[in-house]
LUMFITI-626224 format. One record per residue (C-alpha): residue in one letter; x, y, z. Coordinates in steps of 0.5 Angstrom, whole numbers, padded with zeros to 4 digits, always signed. Each point is the difference from the previous one (the first is absolute). Layout:
% residues N
AXYZ;...
END
This chain:
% residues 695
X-0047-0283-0154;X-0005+0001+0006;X+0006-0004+0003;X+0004+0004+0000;X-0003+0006+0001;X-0002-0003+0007;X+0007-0001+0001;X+0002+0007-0002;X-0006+0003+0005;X+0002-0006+0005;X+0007+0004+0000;X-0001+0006+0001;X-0005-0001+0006;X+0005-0004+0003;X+0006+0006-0001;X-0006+0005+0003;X-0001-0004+0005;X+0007-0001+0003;X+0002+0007-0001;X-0007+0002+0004;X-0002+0006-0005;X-0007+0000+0001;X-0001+0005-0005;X+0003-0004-0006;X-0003-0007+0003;X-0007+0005-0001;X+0001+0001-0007;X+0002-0008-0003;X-0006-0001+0004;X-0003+0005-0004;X+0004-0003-0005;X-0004-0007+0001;X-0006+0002+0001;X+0000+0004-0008;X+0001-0006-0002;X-0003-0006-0002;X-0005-0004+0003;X+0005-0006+0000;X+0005+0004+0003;X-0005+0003+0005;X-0002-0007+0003;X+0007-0004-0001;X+0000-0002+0007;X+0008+0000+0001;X+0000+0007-0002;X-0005+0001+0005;X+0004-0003+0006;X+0006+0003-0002;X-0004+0007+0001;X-0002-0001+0006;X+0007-0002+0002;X+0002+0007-0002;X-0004+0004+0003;X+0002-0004+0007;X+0007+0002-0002;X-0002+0007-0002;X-0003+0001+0007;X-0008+0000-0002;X-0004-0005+0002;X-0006+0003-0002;X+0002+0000-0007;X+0002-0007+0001;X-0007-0002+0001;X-0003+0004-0004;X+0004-0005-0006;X-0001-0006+0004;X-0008+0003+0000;X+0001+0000-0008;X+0001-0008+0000;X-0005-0005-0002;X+0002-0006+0002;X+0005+0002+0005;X+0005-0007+0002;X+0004-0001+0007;X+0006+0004-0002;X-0004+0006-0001;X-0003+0000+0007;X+0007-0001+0003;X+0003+0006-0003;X-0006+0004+0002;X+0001-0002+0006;X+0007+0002+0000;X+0000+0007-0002;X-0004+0002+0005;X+0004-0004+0005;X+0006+0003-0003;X-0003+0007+0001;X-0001-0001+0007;X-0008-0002-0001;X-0002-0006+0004;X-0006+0001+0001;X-0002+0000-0008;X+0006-0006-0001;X-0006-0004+0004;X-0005+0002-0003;X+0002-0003-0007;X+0002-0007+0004;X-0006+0000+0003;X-0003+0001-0006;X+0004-0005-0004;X-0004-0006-0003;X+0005-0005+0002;X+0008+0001+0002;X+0006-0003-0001;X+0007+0000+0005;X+0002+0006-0003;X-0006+0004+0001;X+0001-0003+0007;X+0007+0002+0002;X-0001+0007-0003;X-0006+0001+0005;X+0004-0003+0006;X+0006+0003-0002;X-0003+0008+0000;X-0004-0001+0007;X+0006-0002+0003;X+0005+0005-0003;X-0005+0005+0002;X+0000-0003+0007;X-0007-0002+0000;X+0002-0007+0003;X-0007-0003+0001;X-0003+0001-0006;X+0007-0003-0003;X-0001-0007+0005;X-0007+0000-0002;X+0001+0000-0007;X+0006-0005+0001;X-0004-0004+0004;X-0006+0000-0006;X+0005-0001-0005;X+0002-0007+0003;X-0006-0003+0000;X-0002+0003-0007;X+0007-0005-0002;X+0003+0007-0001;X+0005+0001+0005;X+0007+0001-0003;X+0007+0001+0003;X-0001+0006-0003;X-0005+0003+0005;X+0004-0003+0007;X+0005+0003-0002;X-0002+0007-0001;X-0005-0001+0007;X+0008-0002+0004;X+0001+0007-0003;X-0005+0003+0003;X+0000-0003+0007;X+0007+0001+0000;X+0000+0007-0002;X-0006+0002+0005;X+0004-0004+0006;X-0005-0006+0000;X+0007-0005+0000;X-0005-0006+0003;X-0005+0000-0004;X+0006+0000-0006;X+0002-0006+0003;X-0006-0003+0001;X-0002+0001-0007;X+0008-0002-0002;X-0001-0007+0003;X-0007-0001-0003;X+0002+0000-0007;X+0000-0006-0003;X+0004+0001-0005;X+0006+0005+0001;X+0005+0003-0005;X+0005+0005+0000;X-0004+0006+0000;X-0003-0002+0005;X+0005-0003+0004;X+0004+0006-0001;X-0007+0004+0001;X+0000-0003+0007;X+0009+0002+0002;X-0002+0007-0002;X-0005+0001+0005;X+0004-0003+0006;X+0005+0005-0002;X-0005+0006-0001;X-0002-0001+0007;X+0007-0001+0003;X+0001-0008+0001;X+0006-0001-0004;X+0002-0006+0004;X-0007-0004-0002;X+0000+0003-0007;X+0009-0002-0001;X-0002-0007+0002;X-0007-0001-0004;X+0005+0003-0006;X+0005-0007+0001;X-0006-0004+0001;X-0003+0002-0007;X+0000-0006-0005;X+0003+0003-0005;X+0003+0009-0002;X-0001+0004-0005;X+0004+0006-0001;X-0005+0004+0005;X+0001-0006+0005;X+0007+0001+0000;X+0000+0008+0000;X-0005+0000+0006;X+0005-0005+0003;X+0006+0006-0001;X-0005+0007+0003;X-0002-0005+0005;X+0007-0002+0003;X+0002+0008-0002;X-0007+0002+0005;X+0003-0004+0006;X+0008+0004-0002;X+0002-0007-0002;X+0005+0002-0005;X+0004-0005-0001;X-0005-0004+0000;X-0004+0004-0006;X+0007+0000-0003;X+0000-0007+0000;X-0007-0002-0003;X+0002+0005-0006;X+0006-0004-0002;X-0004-0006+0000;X-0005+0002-0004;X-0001-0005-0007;X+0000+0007-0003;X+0000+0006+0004;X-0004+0005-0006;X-0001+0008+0002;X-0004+0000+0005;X+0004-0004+0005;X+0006+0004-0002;X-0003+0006+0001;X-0004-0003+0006;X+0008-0002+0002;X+0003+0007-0002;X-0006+0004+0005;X+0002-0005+0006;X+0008+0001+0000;X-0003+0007+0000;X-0005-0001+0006;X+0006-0003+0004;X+0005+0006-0002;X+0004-0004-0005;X+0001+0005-0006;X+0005-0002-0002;X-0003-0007-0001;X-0006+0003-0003;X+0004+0005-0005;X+0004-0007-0002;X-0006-0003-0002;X-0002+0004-0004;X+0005+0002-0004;X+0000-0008-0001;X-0007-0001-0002;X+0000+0000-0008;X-0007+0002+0000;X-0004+0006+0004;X-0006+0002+0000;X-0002+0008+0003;X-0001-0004+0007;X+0006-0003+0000;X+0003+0008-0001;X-0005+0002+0006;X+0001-0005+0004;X+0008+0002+0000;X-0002+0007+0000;X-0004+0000+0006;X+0005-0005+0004;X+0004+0007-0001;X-0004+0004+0003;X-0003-0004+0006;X+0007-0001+0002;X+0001+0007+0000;X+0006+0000-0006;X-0004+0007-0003;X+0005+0002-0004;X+0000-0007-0003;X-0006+0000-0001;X+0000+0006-0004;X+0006-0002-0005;X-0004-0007-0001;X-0006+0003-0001;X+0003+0004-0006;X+0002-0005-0003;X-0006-0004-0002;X-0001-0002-0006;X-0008+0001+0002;X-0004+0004+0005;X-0006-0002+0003;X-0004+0002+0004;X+0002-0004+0006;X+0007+0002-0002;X-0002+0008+0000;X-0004-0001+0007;X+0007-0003+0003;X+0005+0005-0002;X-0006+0006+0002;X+0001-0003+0007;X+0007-0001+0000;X+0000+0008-0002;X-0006+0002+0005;X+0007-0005+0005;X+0006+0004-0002;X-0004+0007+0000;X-0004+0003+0006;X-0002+0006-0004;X-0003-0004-0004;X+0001+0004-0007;X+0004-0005-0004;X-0005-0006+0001;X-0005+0006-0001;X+0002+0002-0007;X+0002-0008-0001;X-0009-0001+0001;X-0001+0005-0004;X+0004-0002-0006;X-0003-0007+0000;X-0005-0002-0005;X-0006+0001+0003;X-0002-0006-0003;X+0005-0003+0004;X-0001+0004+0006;X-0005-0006+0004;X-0003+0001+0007;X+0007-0002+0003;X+0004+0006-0003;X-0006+0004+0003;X-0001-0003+0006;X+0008+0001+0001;X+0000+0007-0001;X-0005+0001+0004;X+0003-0003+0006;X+0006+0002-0001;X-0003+0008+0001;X-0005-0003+0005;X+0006-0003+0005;X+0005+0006-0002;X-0007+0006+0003;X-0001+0002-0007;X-0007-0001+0001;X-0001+0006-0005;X+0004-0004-0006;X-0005-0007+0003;X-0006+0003-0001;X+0002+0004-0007;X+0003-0007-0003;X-0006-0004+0003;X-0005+0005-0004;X+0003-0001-0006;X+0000-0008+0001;X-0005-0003-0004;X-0004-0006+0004;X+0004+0001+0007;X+0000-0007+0003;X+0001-0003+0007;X+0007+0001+0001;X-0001+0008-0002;X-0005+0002+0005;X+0004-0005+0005;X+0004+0005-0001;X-0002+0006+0001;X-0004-0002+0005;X+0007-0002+0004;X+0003+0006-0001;X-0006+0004+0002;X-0001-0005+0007;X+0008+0003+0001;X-0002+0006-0001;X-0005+0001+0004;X-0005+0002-0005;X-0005-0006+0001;X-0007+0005-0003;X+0003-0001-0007;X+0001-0009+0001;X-0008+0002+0001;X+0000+0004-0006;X+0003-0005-0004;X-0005-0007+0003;X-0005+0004-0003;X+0002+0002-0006;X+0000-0007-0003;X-0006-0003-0002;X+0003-0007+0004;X+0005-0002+0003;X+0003-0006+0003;X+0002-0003+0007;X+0008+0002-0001;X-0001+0007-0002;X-0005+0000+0006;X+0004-0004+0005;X+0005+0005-0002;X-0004+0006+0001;X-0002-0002+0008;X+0007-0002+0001;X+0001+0008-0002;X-0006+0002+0005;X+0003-0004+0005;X+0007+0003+0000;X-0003+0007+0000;X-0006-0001+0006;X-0005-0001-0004;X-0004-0006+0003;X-0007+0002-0002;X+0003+0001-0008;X+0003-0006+0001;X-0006-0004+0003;X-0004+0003-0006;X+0004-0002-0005;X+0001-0007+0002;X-0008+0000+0001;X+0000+0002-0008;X+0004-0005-0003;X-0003-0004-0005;X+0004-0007+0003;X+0004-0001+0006;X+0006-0004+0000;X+0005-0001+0006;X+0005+0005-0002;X-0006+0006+0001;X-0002-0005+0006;X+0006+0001+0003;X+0002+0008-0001;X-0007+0001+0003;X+0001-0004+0006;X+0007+0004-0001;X-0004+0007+0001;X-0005-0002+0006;X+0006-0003+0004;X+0005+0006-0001;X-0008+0004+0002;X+0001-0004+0007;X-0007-0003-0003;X+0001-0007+0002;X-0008-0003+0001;X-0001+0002-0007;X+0007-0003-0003;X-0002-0007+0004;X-0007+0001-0004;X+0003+0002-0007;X+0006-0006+0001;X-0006-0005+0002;X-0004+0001-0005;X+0005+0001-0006;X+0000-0005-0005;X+0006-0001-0001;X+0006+0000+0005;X+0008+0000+0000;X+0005+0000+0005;X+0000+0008-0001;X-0008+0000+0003;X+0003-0004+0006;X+0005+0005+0001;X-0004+0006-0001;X-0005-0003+0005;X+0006-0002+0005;X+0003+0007+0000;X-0006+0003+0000;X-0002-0004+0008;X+0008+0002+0002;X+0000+0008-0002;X-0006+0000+0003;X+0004-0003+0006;X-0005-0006+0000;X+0005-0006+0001;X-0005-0005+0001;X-0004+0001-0005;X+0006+0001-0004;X+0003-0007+0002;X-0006-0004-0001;X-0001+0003-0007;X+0007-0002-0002;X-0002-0007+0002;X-0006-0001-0004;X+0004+0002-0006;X+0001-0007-0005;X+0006+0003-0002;X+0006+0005+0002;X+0006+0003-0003;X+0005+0003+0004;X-0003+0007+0000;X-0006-0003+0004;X+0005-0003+0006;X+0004+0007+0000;X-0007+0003+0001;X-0002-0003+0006;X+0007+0000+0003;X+0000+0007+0000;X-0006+0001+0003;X+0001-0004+0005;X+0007+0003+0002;X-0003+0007+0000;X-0005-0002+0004;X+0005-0002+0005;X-0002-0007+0000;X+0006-0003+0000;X-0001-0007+0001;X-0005+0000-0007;X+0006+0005-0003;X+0005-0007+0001;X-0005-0005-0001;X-0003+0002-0007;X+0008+0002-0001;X+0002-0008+0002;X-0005-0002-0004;X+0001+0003-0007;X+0001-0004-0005;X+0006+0004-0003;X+0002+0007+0003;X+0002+0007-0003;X+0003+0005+0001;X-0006+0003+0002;X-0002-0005+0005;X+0007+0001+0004;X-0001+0007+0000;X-0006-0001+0003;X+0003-0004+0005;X+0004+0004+0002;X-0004+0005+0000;X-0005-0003+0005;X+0006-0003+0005;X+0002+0008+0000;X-0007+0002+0001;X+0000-0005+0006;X+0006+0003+0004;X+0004-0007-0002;X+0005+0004-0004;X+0005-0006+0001;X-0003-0005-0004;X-0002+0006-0005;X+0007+0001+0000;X+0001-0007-0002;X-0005-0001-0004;X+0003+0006-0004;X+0008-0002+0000;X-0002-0007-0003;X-0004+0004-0006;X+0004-0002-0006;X-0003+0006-0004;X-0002+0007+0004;X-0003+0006-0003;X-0002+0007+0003;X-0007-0004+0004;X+0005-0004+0003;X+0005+0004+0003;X-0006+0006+0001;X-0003-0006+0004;X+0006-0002+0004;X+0001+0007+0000;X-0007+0002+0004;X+0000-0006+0004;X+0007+0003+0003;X-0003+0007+0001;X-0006-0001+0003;X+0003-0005+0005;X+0004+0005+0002;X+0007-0003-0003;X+0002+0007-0002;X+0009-0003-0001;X-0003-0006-0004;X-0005+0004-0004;X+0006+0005-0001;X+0005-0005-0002;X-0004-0004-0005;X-0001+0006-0004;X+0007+0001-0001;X+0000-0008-0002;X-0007+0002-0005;X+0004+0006-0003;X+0008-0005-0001;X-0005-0004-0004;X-0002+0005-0004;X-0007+0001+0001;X-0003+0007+0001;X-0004+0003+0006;X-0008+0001-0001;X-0006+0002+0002;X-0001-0005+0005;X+0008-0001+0001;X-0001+0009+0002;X-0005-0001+0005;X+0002-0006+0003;X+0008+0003+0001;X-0003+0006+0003;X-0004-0005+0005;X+0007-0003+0001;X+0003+0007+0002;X-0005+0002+0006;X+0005-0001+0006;X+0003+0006+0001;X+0008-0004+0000;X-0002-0002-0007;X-0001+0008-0002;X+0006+0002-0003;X-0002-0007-0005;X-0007+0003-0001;X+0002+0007-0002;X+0005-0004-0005;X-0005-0004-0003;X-0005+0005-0001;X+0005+0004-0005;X+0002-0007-0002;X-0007-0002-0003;X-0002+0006-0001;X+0005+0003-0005;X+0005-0007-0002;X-0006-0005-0001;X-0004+0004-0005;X-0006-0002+0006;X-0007+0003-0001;X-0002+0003+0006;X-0007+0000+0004;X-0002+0003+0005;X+0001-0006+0005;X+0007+0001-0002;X+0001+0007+0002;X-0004+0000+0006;X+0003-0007+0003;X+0006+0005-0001;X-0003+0006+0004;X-0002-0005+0006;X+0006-0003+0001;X+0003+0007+0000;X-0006+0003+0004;X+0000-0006+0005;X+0008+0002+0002;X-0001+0006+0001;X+0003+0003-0006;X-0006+0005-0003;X+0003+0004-0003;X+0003-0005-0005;X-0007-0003-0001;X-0003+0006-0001;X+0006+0001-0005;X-0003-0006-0004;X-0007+0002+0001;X+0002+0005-0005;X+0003-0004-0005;X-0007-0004+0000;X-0003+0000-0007;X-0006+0004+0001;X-0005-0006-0003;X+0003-0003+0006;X-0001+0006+0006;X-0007+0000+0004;X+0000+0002+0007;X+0000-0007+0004;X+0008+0000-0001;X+0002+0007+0003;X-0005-0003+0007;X+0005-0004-0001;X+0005+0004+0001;X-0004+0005+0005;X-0001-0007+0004;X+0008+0000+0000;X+0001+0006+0002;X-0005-0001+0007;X+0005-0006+0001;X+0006+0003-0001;X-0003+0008+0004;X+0002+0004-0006;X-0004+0005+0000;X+0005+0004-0005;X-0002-0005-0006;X-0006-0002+0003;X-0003+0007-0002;X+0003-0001-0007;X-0002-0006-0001;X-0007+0002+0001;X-0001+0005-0003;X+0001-0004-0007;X-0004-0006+0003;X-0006+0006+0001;X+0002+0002-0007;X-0003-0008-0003;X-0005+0000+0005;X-0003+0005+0003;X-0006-0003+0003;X+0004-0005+0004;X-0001+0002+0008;X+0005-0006+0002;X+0005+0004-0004;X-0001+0006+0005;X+0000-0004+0006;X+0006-0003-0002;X+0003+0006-0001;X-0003+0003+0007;X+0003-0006+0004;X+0007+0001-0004;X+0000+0008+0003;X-0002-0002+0006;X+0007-0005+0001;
END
């Protein structure tokens, strides 16, 4: 009798807890608790009730039942230890095996296992190292400690403690490839792959994601047909990789042939659908499900948000999903959606409605106020919070940085709770762009992590600041570079004007960009040497508007004005269109006085043909050219066309500078009177017009 009636109450506990009602594991508690003696003091009721109250999310309560037990044994340590673990308490979990009276692997590996996932990586070494010599070290606990390491980037120390293991077996083996591909050694992870003893279908399906990351797809193609025994993860592993390589038709094929499906291989379709823009495919499939969840509604909703720049259909789409199914994706996606589309009014209204906001929410809307210009409020949010970590901290001194607030940025950064490379790196960013380059040199020296981005901010720092030696010689101190490092320095020293460094750097590039081409010839031009810009440029196998813009400014301030005409045409029979740069250097090109017919042309061309911003540099280098010829009328009619943001006294004293050259003395008193107008305190703008009377 008293038999079954622990069975009937063991039951029930486990229901409780596996349905995370508290309420009801309350009352079978209290249930347990009215019973008899036997009941209350059954050590297997008691265990399975502390298992429940960590599964409904109240460690306290597990204690509590656990504080009731007379004799506890070993398993009822181990699963208070995992209550509070699973809820986020770590430091109660290590007070109850601090306390324990002896311990076995399980109670080891749980330890081990919750400070490395909690990235306490230390305390977890400590442990693995202890548990070792206690005779308890487990393949269990190894490789949940690779995990961590590969998860915090630390892949030496994954390596080290790989190659240490006396025993290795699939987990960890698998344990150790997963951690050379989370840190992009694909290569290393493939070859450690083929040399494993043996494969289990884990094994096998890394092989297939790991030749699918290196875009191998026929080689993933053909590790899925020599699968023993393909099961649905390498099929729906398989059907996502035809979708990266744009192999719809493929993916759709096997999907159609899978006798079984699970909701991922239903999202892994859908998805391959929408990332490669098929929206409206996307759509009809999604309405075709048998089964939505909620990484399925969180697709469609951005397939939606895509289609719709109104953002009203994925909108009433959002507000039609179960608010159970609404997860911190769905909200952070309409969040977004309103922040990059200006409706900060809508961002702000969803985000007060958004219960427990994360990260990826404020990172958001901080980004969206940094494009907005309204930094008071990426404060104002910071300070909302009770903490906050290095990513939403980087983010908000990346925000400061874009909109001048270096002294918000410096405060910000000085408040993080940690610093990692990437917060190191956008503060180096902000003292570089401020011209502050001793104090950038400090922060580079004495960060404690460092990637090939420090070194380059630290080099663009020295090269905007026009200290090319110091540039040099810290691009030589770094231990590694990429080819963003090599442009850096190159283009400092070509507009510099030192030639000589420009083509070393240049020749001794490990591999050149467009970029470093650009430069290049950019630097040849910049030293007068347009013949060997010329050529450099005419060997370029790919050109964009920076390359012909370079040649196009060698040519202008060289004074090879036909050339400069001539490549224009050439650049607009290729189809490109004239730009800023391209604007002013045409003009530039334009300042002979047989050339003026062609400079009139292209003042109308860009200005009315190529969609062309005009600045004032534009409009004024147009009112020099006229003004230098004689023709004062024409500028002072294009000083009248000049926006009023863009008019100030220097450019009529220009064209009151032309008028004495030229002893008009008729526009000479038109001209100064607007210049006048602007300036009235200018004494030089009277003498001017005194000596053009004179004449």
């Amino acid at each position: 009798m008293q038999s079954s009636a622990i069975e009937e109450l063991a039951s029930a506990v486990k229901i409780c807890g596996e349905s995370g009602d508290l309420a009801a594991a309350r009352k079978i508690h209290a249930r347990i608790i009215a019973s008899s003696a036997a009941l209350r003091q059954n050590l297997y009721l008691s265990n399975l009730l502390i298992q429940m109250y960590g599964k409904c999310r109240c460690p306290s309560d597990a204690q509590r039942a656990f504080d009731t037990i007379a004799r506890p044994n070993l398993f009822s340590y181990n699963i208070l230890i995992q209550a509070y673990g699973s809820n986020g308490q770590e430091d109660q979990a290590q007070r109850v095996f601090d306390a324990m009276p002896y311990r076995n692997a399980v109670s080891w590996n749980t330890m081990i296992t919750l400070h490395a996932q909690t990235g306490h990586l230390e305390q977890a070494r400590s442990l693995l190292d202890s548990a070792a010599v206690a005779g308890a070290g487990s393949l269990v606990a190894t490789t949940a400690m690779i995990a961590a390491y590969a998860q915090d980037g630390k892949l030496r120390e994954a390596q080290l403690l790989f190659d240490r293991s006396p025993a290795r077996n699939l987990f960890v083996w698998n344990a150790m490839i997963q951690a050379l591909a989370v840190n992009g050694h694909l290569e290393k992870a493939k070859e450690m792959l083929q040399s494993m003893p043996e494969h289990d279908s884990v094994s096998w399906n890394s092989m297939l994601a790991l030749h699918a990351r290196l875009g191998q797809i026929d080689q993933a193609e053909a590790i899925f047909h020599q699968m023993p025994c393909p099961n649905l993860v390498s099929r729906n592993a398989m059907i996502a990789t035809y979708a990266q390589a744009g192999h719809l038709e493929k993916a759709k094929a096997l999907f159609d042939s899978s006798q079984e499906r699970d909701p991922v291989s239903w999202n892994t379709m859908l998805q391959a659908y929408a990332q490669n823009g098929y929206l409206d495919q996307a759509k009809s499939f999604f309405d075709s499900m048998p089964v939505r969840d909620t990484v399925s509604c969180n697709s469609i909703l951005s397939v939606l948000v895509a289609m719709d720049p109104s953002l009203d259909r994925a909108r009433e789409f959002f507000e039609s999903m179960d608010p159970q199914q609404r997860d911190h994706v769905s909200w952070n996606t309409m969040i977004q959606a309103y922040a990059l589309s200006g409706n900060l009014d809508e961002a702000e209204a969803l985000l007060a409605r958004m219960d427990r906001p994360n990260i990826a929410t404020f990172t958001a809307i901080i980004a969206a106020y940094s494009r907005h210009g309204l930094v008071d409020q990426v404060g104002e949010i910071l300070r909302s919070l009770p903490r906050w970590d290095v990513v939403l901290g980087t983010v908000a001194v990346a925000a400061y940085t874009e909109n001048g607030r270096l002294r918000d940025a410096k405060l910000t950064f000085d408040s993080m709770p940690e610093i990692s490379v990437v917060s190191c790196n956008a503060m180096l960013v902000a003292l570089s762009q401020a011209g502050l380059v001793e104090e950038a040199k400090f922060l580079f020296d004495s960060a404690p992590e460092r990637d090939v981005r420090s070194g380059n901010t630290l080099v663009g720092a020295y090269a905007q600041a026009g200290c090319t030696e110091d540039a040099s010689k810290a691009f030589h101190c770094m231990k590694e570079r990429d080819s963003a490092s090599w442009n850096i320095l190159l283009t400092a020293f070509a507009q510099s004007g030192q030639l000589s460094n420009a083509l070393e750097i240049y020749n001794e590039m490990p591999q050149r960009s467009l970029v470093s081409t650009n430069a290049m010839v950019a630097a040849f031009s910049q030293a007068g040497d347009v013949v060997a810009a010329k050529r450099l440029f005419d060997g370029m196998l790919e050109r964009n508007a920076v390359s012909w813009n370079a040649m196009l400014t060698g040519y202008a301030q060289n004074g090879h004005n036909q050339e400069a005409l001539e490549l224009v045409k050439q650049m607009l029979l290729h189809g490109l269109e004239i730009d800023h740069v391209g604007g002013l250097c045409l003009l530039a090109a334009c300042s002979d006085v047989g050339v003026l017919a062609a400079a009139r042309s292209c003042f109308t061309s860009i200005l009315m043909d190529h969609s062309v911003d005009w600045t004032r540099e534009h409009y004024y280098s147009m009112v020099n050219l006229l003004g230098r010829v004689g023709l004062v009328s024409e500028a002072s009619q294009v000083m009248a066309l000049i926006p009023e943001k863009y008019q100030n006294g220097a450019g009529w004293k220009a064209l009151l500078t032309a008028c004495k050259l030229h002893s008009n003395a008729a526009q000479g008193r038109l001209v100064a009177r607007e210049a006048f107008v602007l300036d009235p305190q200018s004494s030089s703008s009277y003498a001017l017009l005194a000596t053009t009377l004179s004449c």
